[in-house]
matplotlib code that plots the C-alpha trace (Angstrom):
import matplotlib.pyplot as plt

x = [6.1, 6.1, 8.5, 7.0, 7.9, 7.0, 4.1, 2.6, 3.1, -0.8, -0.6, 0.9, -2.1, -4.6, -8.0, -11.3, -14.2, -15.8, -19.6, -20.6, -24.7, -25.0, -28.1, -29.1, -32.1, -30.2, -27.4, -24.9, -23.7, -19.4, -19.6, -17.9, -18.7, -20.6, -24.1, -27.3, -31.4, -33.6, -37.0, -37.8, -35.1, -35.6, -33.5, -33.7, -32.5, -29.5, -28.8, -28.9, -26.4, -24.0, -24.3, -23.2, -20.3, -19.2, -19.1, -16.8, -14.2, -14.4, -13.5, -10.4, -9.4, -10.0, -8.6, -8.4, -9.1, -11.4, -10.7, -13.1, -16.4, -17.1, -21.2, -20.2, -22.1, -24.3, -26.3, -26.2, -28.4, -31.3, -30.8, -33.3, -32.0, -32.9, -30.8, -27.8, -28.1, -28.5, -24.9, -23.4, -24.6, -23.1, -19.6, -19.9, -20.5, -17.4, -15.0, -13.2, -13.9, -11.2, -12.0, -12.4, -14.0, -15.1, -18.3, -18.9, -22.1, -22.1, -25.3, -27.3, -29.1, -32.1, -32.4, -31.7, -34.5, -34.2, -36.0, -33.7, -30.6, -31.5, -31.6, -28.0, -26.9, -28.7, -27.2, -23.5, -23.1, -21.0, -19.8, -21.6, -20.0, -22.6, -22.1, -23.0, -21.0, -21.8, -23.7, -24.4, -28.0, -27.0, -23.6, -26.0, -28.4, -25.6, -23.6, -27.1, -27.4, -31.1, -30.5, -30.8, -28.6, -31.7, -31.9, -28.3, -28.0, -31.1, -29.6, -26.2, -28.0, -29.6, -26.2, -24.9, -27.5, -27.3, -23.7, -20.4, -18.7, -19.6, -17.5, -18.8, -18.0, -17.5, -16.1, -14.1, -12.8, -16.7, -17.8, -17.8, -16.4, -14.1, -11.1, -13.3, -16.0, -14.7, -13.1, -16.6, -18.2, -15.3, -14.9, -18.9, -18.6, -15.8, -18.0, -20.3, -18.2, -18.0, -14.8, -13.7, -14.0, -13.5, -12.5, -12.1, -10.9, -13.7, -12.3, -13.9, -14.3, -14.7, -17.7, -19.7, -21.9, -20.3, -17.1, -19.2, -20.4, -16.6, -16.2, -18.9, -16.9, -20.4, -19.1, -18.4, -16.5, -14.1, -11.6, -8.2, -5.1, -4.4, -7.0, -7.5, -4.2, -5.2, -8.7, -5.9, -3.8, -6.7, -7.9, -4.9, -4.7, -8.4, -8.4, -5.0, -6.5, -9.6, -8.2, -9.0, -5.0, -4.5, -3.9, -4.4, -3.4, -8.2, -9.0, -9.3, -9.4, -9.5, -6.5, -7.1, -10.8, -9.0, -11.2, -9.6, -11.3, -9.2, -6.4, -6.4, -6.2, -3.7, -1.4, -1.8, -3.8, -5.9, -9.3, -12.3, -14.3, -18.3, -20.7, -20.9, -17.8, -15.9, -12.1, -9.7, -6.5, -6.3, -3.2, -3.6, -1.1, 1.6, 0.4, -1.2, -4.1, -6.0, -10.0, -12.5, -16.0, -18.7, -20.1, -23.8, -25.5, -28.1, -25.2, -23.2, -26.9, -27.2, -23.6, -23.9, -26.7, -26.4, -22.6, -21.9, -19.8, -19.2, -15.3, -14.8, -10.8, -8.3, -4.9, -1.6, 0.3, 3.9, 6.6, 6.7, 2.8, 2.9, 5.9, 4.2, 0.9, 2.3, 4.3, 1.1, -1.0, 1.2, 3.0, -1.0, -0.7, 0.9, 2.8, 4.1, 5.7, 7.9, 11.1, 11.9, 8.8, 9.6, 13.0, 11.3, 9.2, 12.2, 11.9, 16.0, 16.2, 14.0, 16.6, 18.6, 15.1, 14.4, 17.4, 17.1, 13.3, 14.6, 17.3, 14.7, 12.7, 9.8, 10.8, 11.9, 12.8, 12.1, 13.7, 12.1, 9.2, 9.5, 6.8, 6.3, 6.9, 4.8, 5.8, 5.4, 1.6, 0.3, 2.3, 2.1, 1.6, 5.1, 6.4, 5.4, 6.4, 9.7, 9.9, 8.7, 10.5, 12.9]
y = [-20.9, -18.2, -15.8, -12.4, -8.8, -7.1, -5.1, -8.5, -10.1, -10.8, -13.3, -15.8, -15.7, -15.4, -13.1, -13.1, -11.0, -10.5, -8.9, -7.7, -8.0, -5.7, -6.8, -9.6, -10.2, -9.2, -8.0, -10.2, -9.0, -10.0, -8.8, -5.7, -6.4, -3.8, -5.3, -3.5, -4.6, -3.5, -4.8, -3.9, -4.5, -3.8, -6.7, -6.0, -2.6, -4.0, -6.5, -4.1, -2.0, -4.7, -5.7, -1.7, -2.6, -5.8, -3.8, -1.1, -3.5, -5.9, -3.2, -2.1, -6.0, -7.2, -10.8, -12.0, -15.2, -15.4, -17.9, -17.4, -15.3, -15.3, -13.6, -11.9, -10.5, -9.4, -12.9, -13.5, -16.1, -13.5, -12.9, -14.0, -17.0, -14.4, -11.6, -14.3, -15.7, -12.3, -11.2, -14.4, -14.2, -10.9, -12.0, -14.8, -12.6, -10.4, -12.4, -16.3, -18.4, -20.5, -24.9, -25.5, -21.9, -21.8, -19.9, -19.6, -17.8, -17.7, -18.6, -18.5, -21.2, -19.3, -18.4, -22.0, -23.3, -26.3, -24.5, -21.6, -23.4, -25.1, -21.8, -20.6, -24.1, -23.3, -19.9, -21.5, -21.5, -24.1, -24.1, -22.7, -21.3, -21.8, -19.1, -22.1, -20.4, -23.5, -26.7, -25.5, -24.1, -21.9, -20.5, -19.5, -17.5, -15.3, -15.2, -13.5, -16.3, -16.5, -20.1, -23.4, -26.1, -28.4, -25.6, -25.5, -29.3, -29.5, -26.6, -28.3, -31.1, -29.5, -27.8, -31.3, -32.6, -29.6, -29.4, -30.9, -28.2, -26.8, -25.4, -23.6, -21.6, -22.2, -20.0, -21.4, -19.7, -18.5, -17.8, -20.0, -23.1, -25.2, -26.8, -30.2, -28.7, -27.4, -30.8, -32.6, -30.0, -29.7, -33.9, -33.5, -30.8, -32.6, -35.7, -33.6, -32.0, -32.0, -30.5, -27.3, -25.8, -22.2, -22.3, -18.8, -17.8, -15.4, -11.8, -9.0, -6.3, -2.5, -0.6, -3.9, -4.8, -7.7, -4.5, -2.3, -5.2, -6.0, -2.8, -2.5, -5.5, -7.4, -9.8, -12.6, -16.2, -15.7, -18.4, -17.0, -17.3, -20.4, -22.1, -20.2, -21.7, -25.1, -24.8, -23.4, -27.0, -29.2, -27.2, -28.8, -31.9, -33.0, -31.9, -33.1, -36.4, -35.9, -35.3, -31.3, -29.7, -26.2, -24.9, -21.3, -20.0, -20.5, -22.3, -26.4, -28.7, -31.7, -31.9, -30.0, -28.3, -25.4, -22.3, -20.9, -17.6, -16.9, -17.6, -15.5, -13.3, -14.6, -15.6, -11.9, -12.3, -9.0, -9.4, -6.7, -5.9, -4.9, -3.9, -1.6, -1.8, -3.7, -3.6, -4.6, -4.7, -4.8, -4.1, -1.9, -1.2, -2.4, -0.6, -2.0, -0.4, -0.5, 0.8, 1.1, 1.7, 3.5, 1.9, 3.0, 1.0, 3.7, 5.7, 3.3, 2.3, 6.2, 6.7, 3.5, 4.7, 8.6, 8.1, 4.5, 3.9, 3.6, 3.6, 6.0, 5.2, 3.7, 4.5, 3.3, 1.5, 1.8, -1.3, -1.1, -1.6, -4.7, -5.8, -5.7, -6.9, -10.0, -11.2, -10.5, -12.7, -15.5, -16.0, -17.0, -19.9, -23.1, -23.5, -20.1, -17.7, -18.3, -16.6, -15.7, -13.5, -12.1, -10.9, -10.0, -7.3, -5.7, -8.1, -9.2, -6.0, -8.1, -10.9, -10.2, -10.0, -13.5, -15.2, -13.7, -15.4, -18.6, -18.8, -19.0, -21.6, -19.7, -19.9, -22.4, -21.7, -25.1, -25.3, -21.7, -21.7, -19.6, -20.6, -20.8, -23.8, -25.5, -23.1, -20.4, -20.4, -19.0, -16.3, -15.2, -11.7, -11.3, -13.0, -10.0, -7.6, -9.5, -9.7, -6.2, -3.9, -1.7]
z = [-11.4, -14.2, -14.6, -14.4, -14.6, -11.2, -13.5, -14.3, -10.8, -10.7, -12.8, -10.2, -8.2, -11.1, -11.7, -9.3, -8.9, -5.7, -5.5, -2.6, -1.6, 2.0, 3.1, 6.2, 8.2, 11.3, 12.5, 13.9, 17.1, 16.4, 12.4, 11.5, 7.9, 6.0, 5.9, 6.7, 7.7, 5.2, 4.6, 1.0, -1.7, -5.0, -6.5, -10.5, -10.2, -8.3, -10.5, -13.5, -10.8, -10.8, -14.8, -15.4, -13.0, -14.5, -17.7, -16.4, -14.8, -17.8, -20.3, -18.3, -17.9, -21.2, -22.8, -18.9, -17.7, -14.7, -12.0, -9.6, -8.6, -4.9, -3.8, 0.3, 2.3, 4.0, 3.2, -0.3, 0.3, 0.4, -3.3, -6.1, -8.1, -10.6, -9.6, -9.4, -12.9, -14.7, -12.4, -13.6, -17.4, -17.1, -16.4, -19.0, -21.4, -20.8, -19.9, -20.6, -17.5, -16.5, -17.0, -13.4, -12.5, -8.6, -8.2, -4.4, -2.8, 0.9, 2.9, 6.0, 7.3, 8.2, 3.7, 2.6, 0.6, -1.4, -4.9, -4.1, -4.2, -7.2, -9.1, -8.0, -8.9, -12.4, -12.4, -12.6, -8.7, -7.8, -4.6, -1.3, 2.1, 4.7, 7.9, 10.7, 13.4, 16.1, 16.7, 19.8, 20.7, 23.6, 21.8, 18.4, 20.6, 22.3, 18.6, 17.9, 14.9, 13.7, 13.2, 15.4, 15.3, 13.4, 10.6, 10.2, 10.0, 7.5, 5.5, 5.0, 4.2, 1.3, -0.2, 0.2, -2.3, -4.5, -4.3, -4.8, -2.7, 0.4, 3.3, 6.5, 9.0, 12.9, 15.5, 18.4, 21.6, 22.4, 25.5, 28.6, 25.8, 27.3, 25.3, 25.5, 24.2, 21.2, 20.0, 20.6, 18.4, 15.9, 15.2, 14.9, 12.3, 10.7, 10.8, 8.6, 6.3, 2.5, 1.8, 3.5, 6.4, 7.9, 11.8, 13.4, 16.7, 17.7, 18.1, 20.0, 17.1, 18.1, 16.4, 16.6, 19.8, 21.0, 21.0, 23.1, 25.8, 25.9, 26.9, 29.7, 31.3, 30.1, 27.7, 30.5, 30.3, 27.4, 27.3, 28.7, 26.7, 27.5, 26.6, 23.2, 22.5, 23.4, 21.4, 18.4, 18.8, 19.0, 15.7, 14.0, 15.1, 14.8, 11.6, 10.3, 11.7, 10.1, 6.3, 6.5, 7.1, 7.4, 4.0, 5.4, 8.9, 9.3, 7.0, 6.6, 2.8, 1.6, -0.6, -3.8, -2.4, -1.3, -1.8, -5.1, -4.7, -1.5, -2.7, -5.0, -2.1, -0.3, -3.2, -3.9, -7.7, -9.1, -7.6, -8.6, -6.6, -6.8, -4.7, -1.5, 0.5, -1.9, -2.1, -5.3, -6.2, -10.1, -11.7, -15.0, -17.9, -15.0, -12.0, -9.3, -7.9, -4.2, -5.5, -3.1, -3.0, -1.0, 2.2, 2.1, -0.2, -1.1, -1.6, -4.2, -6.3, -6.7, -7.8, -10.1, -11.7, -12.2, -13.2, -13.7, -11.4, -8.0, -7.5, -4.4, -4.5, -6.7, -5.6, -6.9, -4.6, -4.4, -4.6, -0.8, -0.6, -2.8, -1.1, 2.4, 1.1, -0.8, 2.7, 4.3, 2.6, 1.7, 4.7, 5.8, 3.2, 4.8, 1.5, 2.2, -0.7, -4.0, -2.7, -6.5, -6.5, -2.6, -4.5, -8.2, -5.6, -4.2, -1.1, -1.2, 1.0, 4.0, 3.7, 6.9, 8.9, 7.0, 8.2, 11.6, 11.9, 10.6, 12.8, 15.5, 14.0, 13.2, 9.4, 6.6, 3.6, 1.6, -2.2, -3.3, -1.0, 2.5, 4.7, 8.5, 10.8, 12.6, 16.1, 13.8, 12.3, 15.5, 15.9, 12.0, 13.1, 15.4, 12.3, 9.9, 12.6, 12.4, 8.6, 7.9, 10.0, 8.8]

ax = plt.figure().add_subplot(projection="3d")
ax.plot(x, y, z, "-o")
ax.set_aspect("equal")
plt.show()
């Protein structure tokens, strides 16, 4: 572990860029992400959007080492190989990339071509998260998915060939799925799988339409609490069997194909973020920033392009804010947080609240790491509540 001042507490969980591309073919009934239909695109003027952005954030971040780039979406899968490899000779150009650099671009089924994947692979892609969602032909029609299960298969099949690393995505706890359902479906998918996968519980967001069915008492055959926990437990112990252990409260590795991207996230790095709707946190001359940019994609190409930039926010966030936000995201890690760096960002204050959580068995504290137990991972959030309060 270094030893850091609190101005230079980034550096334990190292430097990503996120770009974010808004656009799908249709809109996902459960996604509250910002991602929009549109059926022309011109993609060299966003590229050359996203090359003036690069610039900006690389001249503010100079003589950093980049661990990771990560392409969200929206389907970034829609994007010219073209449009990728001019981004990514961008960000070669302005800054070091770290040895083992992880270059993820997430994809739909329904946008995998072979020659397509070829070119990210060309472009310095190296890794691909594939939105599958289900291997089951009824549940992909009411997730509103454009894919079948066939597609999906012959899709992953393709990253698999192109690529070393591939993770997807499934979401459990779906309508009228029975606990026996979802383990059939998840030792299939962990048949499958490369070296990571993404297993989410499926929530009911508002301002999405799967929110306002929910709502209209429409959205029928949920699983009840009970049996979401049950669907949680056979999460972990099919794939603890399988060689894929939690290494985040959703998220499943072979050991050492963790996604680095995300954790720079959750080990609380400096990430930039580009795009519509992108957030960062970047920490400059030793404060730590939240930025922000705006939603509308016409919106942020204009503002790139008459002003160049598109930074809506970037507000300094206070010791409490890191304090909160490192707990928050590290306590999500199943190797938990370095307590040294809890205290280095004021966090000796929460020690009473720690104690108090570990007494109940929800917490260890393991040589300097603090980390939940086994009863504890799912119920992180009482945990924070716990930790947190004042």
């Amino acid at each position: 572990m270094h030893s850091f001042s609190g101005s230079e507490d980034w550096r334990d969980g190292g430097f990503g860029l996120y770009i974010h591309w808004p656009f799908c073919m249709a809109k996902c009934p459960y996604c509250d992400f910002n991602s929009h239909v549109a059926q022309h695109i011109d993609q060299s003027r966003w590229a050359a959007a996203y090359e003036v952005e690069i610039d900006r954030i690389a001249a503010e971040t100079e003589g950093r080492v980049l661990n990771s780039v990560f392409f969200g979406g929206g389907t970034p899968s829609l994007m010219l190989p073209e449009t990728v490899d001019r981004v990514l000779s961008r960000v070669r150009a302005r800054w070091s990339l770290a040895n083992d650099v992880e270059i993820t671009l997430e994809a739909n089924p329904t946008s995998v071509e072979a020659g397509r994947f070829h070119g990210y692979r060309d472009a310095g892609v190296n890794r691909i998260s594939m939105g599958v969602q289900s291997l089951n032909e009824r549940d992909l029609k009411a997730l509103g998915r454009m894919h079948s299960v066939t597609e999906a298969r012959a899709a992953f099949d393709i990253a698999r060939d192109v690529f070393d690393r591939v993770s997807f995505d499934l979401i459990y706890a779906r309508q009228h799925q029975t606990p026996e359902d979802w383990r059939a479906e998840l030792s299939e998918a962990l048949s499958m799988a490369v070296d990571h996968l993404s297993l989410y519980q499926l929530t009911i967001e508002p301002n999405t339409a799967f929110g306002a069915r929910y709502d209209r008492g429409l959205l029928r055959g949920l699983p009840d609490e009970d049996n979401a926990d049950e669907m949680w437990d056979i999460t972990q112990e099919v794939a603890d069997r399988l060689g894929f252990p939690a290494y985040e409260i959703s998220n499943h590795a072979r050991a050492g194909a963790e996604s680095r991207h995300n954790s720079v996230y959750w080990r609380y790095g400096d990430y930039a973020g580009i795009g519509p709707g992108a957030h960062g946190r970047l920490t400059l001359n030793g404060q730590r920033y939240a930025t922000e940019t705006p939603l509308a994609p016409g919106r942020w190409l204009e503002d790139v392009e008459k002003t160049g930039k598109s930074e809506t926010v970037r507000a300094a966030l206070t010791p409490t804010d890191q304090l909160e936000e490192f707990v928050m995201m590290g306590l999500r890690l199943s190797e938990g947080i370095s307590k040294a760096r809890l205290y280095r960002l004021g966090g000796a204050r929460l020690q009473a609240n720690i104690d108090r959580v570990i007494e109940i068995g929800m917490l260890e504290q393991v040589g300097d790491s603090l980390r939940t137990t086994t009863a504890g991972r799912p119920v992180l959030n009482a945990i924070l509540r716990e930790v947190l309060a004042d």
